[in-house]
C-alpha positions as CSV (number, residue, x, y, z in Angstrom):
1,X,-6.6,6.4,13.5
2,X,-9.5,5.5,11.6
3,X,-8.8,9.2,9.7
4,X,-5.0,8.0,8.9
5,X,-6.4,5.5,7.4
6,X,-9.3,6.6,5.3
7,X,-6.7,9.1,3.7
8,X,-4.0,6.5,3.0
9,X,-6.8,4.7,1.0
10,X,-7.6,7.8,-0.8
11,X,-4.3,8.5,-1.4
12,X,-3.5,4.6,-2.9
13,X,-6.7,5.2,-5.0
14,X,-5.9,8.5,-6.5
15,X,-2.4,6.6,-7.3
16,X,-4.2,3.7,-9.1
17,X,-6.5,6.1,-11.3
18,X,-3.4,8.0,-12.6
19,X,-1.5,4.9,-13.1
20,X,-4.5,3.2,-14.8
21,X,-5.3,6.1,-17.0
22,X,-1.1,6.0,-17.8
23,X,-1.4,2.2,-18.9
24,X,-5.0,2.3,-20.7
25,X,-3.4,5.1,-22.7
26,X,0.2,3.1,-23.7
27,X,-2.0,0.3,-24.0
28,X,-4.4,1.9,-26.5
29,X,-7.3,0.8,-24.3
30,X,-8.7,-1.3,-21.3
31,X,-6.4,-4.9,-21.3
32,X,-6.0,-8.1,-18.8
33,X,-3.9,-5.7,-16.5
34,X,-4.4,-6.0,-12.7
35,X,-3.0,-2.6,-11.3
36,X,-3.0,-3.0,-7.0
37,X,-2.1,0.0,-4.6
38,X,-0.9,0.0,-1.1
39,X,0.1,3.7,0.2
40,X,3.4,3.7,1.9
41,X,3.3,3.8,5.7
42,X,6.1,5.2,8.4
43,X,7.4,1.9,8.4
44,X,7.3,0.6,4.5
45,X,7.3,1.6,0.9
46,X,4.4,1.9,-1.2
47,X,4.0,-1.0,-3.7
48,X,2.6,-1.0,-6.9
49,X,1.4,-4.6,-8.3
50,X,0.9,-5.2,-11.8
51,X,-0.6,-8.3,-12.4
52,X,-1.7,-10.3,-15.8
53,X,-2.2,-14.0,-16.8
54,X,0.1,-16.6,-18.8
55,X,0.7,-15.5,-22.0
56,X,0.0,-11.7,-21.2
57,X,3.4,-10.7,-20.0
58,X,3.9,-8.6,-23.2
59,X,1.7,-6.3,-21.3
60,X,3.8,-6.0,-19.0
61,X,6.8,-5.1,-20.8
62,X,4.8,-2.3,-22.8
63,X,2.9,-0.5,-20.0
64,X,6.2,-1.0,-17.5
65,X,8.1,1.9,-18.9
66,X,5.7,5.0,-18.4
67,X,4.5,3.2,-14.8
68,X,8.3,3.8,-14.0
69,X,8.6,6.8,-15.3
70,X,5.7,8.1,-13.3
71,X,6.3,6.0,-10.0
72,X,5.6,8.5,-7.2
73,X,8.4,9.0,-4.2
74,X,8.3,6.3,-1.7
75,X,6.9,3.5,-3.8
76,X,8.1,0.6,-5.4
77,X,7.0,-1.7,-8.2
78,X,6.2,-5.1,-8.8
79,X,5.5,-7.2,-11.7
80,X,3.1,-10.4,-11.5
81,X,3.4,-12.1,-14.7
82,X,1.1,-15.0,-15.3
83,X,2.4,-18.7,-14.0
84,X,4.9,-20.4,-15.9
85,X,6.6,-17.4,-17.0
């Protein structure tokens, strides 16, 4: 099993790089983003978490778009914003 899950980790990794590399760029460059990666299983979807603090959700709402646009099969996203938002 320990194989299973070494290859789901690589697979959640080489998602994250791709999607990170996808925001960085729409962003024009590094930014308070959080990106987190969990490979789907038999049983669940993938998510995709992106995360950033109060007053940062404009992020958000810029690097959203091409994160959907590129959202691999079996995955699903979700937005963090900061509290109070």
């Amino acid at each position: 099993m320990a194989g299973e899950a070494d290859r789901r980790r690589r697979a959640a990794d080489r998602v994250r790089a791709d999607i990170h590399a996808d925001v960085v760029r729409v962003l024009a460059g590094e930014s308070l983003m959080a990106i987190q990666v969990e490979c789907p299983t038999r049983w669940r979807a993938g998510r995709i978490r992106l995360t950033v603090p109060a007053g940062y959700e404009g992020l958000i709402g810029e690097a959203s778009s091409v994160v959907i646009d590129h959202l691999p099969d079996r995955y699903y996203l979700m937005l963090d914003c900061g509290a109070g938002s």
